[in-house]
C-alpha positions as CSV (number, residue, x, y, z in Angstrom):
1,X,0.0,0.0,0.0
2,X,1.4,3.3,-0.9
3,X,1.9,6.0,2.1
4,X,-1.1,8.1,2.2
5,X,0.5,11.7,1.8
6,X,-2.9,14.1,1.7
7,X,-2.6,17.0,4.0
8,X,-4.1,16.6,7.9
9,X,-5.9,19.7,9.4
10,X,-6.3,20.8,13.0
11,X,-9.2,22.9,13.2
12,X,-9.6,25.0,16.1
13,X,-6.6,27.7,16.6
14,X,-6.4,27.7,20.0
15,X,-3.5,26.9,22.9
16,X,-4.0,22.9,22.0
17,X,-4.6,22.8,18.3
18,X,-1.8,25.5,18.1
19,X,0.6,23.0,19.9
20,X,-0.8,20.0,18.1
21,X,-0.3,21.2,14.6
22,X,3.1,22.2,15.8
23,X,4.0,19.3,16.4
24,X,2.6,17.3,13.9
25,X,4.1,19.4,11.3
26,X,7.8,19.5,13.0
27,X,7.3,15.5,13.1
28,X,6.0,15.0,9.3
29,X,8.4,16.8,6.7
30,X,7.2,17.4,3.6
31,X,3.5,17.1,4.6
32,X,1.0,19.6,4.5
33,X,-0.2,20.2,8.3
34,X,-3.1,23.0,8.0
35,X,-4.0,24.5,11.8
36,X,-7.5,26.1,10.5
37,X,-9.4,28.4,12.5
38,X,-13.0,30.2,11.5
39,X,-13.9,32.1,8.1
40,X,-14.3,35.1,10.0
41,X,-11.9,35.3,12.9
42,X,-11.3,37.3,15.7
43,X,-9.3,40.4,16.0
44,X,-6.9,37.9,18.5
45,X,-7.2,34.9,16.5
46,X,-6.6,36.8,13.4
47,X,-3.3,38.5,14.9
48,X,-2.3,34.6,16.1
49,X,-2.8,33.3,12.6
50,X,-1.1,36.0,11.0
51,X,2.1,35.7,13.0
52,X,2.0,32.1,12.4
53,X,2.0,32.7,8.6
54,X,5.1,35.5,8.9
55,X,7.0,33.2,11.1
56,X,5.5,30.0,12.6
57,X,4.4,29.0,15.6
58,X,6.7,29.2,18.7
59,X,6.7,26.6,21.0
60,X,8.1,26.7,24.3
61,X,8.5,23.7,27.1
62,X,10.8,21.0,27.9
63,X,12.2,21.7,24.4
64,X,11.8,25.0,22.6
65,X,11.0,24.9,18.4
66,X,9.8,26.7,15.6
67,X,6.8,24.8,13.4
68,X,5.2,25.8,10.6
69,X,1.5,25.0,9.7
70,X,-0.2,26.1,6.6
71,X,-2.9,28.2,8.3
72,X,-6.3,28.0,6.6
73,X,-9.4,30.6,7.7
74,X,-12.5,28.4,6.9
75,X,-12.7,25.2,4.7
76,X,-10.6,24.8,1.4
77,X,-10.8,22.5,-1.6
78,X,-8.9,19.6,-0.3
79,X,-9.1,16.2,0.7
80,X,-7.7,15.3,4.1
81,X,-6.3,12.1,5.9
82,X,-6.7,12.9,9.1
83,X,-9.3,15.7,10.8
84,X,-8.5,17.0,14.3
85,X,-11.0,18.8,16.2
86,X,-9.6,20.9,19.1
87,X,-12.5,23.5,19.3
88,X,-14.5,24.3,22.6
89,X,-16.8,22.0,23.5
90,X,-19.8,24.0,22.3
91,X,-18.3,24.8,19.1
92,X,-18.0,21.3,17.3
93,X,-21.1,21.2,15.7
94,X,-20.4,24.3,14.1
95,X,-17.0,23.8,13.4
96,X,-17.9,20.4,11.8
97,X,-20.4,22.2,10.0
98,X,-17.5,24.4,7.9
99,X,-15.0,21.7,7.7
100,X,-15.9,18.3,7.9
101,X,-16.5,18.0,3.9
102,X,-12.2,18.3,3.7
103,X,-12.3,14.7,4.9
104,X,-10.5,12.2,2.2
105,X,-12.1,8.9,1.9
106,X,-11.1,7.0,4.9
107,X,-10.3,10.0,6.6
108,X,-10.1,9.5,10.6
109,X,-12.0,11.8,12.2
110,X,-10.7,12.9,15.9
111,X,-12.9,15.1,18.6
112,X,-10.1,16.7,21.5
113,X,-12.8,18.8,22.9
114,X,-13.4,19.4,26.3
115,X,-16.5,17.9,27.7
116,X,-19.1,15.1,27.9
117,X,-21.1,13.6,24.7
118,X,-18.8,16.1,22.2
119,X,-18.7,13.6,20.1
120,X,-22.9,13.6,19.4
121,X,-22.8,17.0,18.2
122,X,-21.1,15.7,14.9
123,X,-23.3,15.3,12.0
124,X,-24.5,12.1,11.3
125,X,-22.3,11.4,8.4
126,X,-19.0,11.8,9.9
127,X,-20.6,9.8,12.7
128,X,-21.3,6.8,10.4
129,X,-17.4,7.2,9.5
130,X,-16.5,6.0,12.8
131,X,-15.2,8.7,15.2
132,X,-12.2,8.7,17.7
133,X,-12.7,10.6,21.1
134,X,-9.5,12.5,21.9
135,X,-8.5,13.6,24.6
136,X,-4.8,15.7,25.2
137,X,-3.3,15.0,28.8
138,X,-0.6,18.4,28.1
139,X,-1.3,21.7,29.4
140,X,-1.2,24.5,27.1
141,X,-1.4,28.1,26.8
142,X,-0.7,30.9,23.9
143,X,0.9,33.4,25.7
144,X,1.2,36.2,22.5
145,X,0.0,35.5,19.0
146,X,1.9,32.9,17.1
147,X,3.6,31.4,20.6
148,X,2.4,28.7,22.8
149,X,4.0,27.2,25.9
150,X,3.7,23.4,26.9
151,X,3.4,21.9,29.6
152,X,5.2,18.5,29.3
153,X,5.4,16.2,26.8
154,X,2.4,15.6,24.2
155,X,0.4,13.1,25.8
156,X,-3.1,11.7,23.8
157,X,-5.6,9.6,25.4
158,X,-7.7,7.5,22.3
159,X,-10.9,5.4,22.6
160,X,-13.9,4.6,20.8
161,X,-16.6,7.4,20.8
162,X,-18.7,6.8,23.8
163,X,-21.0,3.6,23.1
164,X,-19.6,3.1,20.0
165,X,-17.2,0.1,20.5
166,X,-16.8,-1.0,16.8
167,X,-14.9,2.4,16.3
168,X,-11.7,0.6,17.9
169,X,-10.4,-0.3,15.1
170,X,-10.4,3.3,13.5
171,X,-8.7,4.0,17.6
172,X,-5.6,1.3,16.6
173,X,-5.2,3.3,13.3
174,X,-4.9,6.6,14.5
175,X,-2.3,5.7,17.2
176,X,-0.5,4.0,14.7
177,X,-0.1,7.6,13.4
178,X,0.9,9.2,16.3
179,X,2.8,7.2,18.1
180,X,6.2,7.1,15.8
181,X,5.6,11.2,16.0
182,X,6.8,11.6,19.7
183,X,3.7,11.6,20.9
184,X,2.8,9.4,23.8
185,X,-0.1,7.6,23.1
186,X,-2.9,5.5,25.5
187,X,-5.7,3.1,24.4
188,X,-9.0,2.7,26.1
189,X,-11.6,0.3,25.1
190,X,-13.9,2.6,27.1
191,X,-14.9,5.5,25.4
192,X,-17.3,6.9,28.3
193,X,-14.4,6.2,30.9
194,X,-11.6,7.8,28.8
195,X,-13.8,11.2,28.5
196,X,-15.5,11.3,32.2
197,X,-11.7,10.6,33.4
198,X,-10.5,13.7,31.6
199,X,-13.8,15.6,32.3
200,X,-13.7,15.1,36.1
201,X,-10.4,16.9,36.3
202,X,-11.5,20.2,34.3
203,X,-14.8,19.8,36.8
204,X,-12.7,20.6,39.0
205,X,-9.1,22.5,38.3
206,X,-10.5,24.7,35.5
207,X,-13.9,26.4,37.4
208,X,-12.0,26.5,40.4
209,X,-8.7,27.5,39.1
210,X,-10.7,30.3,37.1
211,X,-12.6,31.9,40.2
212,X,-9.5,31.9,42.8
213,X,-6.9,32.6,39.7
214,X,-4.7,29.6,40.6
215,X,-2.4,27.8,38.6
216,X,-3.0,24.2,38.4
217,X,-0.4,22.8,41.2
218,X,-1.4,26.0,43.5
219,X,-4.7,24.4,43.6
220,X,-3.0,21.4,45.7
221,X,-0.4,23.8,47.3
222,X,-3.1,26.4,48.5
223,X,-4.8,25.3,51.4
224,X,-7.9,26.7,51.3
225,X,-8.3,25.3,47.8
226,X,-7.4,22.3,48.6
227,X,-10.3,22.0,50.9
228,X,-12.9,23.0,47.9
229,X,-10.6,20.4,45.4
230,X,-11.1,17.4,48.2
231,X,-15.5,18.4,47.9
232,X,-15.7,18.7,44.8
233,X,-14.0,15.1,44.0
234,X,-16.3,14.0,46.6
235,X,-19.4,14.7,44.9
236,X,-17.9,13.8,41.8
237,X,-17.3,10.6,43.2
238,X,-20.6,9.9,44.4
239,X,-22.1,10.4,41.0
240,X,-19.2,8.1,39.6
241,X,-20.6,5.4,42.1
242,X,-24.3,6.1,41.0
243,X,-23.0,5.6,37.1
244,X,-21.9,2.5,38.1
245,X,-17.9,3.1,37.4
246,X,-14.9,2.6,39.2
247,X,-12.8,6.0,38.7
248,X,-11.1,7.5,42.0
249,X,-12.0,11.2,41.3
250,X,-9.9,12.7,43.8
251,X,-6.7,10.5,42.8
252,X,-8.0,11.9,38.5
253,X,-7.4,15.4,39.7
254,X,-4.4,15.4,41.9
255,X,-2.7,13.6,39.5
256,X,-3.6,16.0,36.5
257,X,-3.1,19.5,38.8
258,X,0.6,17.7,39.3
259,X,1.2,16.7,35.4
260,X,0.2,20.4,34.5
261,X,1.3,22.2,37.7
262,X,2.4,25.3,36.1
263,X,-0.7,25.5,33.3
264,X,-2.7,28.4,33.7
265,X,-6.2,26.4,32.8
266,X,-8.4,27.5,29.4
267,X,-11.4,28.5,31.6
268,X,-8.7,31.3,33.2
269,X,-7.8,32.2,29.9
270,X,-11.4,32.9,28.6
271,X,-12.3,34.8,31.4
272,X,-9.5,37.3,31.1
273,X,-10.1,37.4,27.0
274,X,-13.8,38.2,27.2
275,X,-15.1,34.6,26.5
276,X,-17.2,32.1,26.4
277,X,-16.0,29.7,28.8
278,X,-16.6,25.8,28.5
279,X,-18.3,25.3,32.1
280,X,-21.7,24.7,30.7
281,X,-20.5,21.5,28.7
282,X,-18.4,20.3,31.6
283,X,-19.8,21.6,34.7
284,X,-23.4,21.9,33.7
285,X,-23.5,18.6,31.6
286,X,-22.1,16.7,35.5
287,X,-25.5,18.4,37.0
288,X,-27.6,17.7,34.7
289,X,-26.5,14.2,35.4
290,X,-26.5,14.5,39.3
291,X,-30.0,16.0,39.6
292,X,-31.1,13.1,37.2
293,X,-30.0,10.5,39.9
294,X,-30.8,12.1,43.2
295,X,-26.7,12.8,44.2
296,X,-25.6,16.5,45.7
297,X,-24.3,18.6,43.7
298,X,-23.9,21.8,46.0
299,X,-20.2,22.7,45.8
300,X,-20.5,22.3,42.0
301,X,-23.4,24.3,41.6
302,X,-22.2,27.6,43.3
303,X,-19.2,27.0,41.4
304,X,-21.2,26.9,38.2
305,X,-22.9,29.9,38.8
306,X,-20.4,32.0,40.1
307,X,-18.2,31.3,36.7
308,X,-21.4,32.6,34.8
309,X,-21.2,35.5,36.5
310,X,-17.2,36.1,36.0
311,X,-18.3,35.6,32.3
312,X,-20.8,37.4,32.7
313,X,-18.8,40.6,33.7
314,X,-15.7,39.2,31.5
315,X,-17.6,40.0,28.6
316,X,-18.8,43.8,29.5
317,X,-15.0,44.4,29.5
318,X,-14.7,42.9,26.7
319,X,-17.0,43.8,23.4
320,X,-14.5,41.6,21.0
321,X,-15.5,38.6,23.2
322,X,-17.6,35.8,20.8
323,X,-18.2,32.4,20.5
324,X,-17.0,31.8,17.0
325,X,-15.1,28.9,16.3
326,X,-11.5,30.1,16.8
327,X,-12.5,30.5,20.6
328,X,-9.4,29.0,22.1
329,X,-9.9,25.4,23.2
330,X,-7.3,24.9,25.6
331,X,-7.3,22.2,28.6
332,X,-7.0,21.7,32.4
């Protein structure tokens, strides 16, 4: 079989598909890597995608690079191997609405959005492709337009889109991919575990991390945040136990606050850039479930509703803020 050499597209210019495009372009010479962010972009996005054109992107972390994407505003005329989806949560329907017809035949289709369910708000016919959920265990954060700091190595959870086990084979492919790039890459059978695991950690670090402006490891090192991390794994945990899995929620989001200690988390970010953040899909999605089984939600809920009203006031400071596709979608 010959080696597939169509061009792969991140779509979503934010902190993570900045980084992952980076990468994947440093890591495949003489392929086209396209980071693509909306039709219509932002005055911020358009300044990031413009200094990535004049001089790449500008990683920094345990090793410091320059990459060069193609960058691409809105879909182009082209047919694509691979399609990574790194918007915000409540963005992939509209972002698949713009650029899931650059898919190639047997393109693999990849969703690294924040969230629970992401994956459903894909039209039906890149859902009857088969679907990976992805899900990026690296911190990032774009600290000026066209540079991006990491926060350890590049680290991709894959599994089946939750419920939809016969997509495992689609998971083994795409791995296959990554792996030889650097990237380290885990497996799960489990779709629905792979995404609550990552979803119970930005529950907690980025809401929290966002109202007391910690960085991820202060969250741990602060005491009195550390008292609000311990209860809001607890009722986490009890709605875990009602679902009828096994995850240790407190254990989930030490261990990610540690791996990304020094990340300043994407729901920070939004609030400080005038934007829509991503607790409605995380944070409001885990109550809707609570209430639906009886299990107290408390800490969560005041938490929900006091990050409404930071947005809330985030964007009267801030006219320019939208909810456009090029809405950075970083993680915890």
């Amino acid at each position: 079989m010959s080696e597939d050499t169509r061009p792969v597209v991140v779509i979503g210019p934010g902190a993570v598909g900045t980084m992952l495009a980076a990468h994947l372009q440093r890591n495949l010479p003489g392929r086209r890597v396209y980071l693509a962010g909306s039709a219509i972009p932002s005055p911020e996005t358009s300044a990031h995608l413009a200094e990535i054109e004049g001089g790449g992107v500008r990683v920094h972390g345990e090793t410091s690079y320059t990459a060069r994407p193609l960058v691409c505003r809105g879909s182009l005329d082209i047919t694509a191997s691979h399609l990574f989806f790194t918007v915000k949560a409540g963005q992939v329907e509209a972002a698949a609405a713009e650029f899931s017809q650059m898919a190639g035949e047997g393109a693999i289709t990849a969703v690294f959005s924040n969230g629970l369910d992401v994956c459903k708000d894909l039209p039906p016919s890149c859902r009857e492709r088969g679907v990976v959920r992805g899900l990026v265990g690296t911190g990032a954060e774009i600290t000026k337009p066209g540079q991006v700091n990491q926060f350890g190595a590049l680290d991709v959870t894959l599994a089946p889109e939750p419920g939809a086990a016969e997509d495992a084979a689609l998971v083994r492919r795409l791995a296959e991919f990554l792996q030889p790039l650097g990237i380290r890459v885990r497996q799960k059978r489990d779709g629905k575990e792979a995404e609550w695991r990552k979803a119970v950690a930005n529950a907690v670090i980025n809401p929290l991390g966002a109202a007391l402006e910690l960085r991820n490891g202060e969250l741990l090192e602060t005491p009195s945040a550390a008292v609000l991390v311990e209860a809001l794994a607890r009722e986490l945990q009890a709605l875990i136990d009602a679902e009828g899995m096994t995850l240790n929620a407190i254990e989930i989001v030490r261990d990610t606050a540690r791996a990304t200690a020094g990340n300043r988390n994407s729901m920070w970010q939004d609030l400080m850039r005038g934007r829509r953040s991503e607790i409605r899909e995380v944070t409001g999605r885990f109550i809707e479930r609570a209430d639906a089984r009886g299990v107290l939600f408390s800490t969560h809920k005041s938490l929900y509703y006091r990050i409404l009203s930071l947005e809330k006031d985030s964007f009267s400071r801030d006219a320019q803020g939208d909810e456009r596709l090029d809405i950075e979608g970083g993680i915890s």
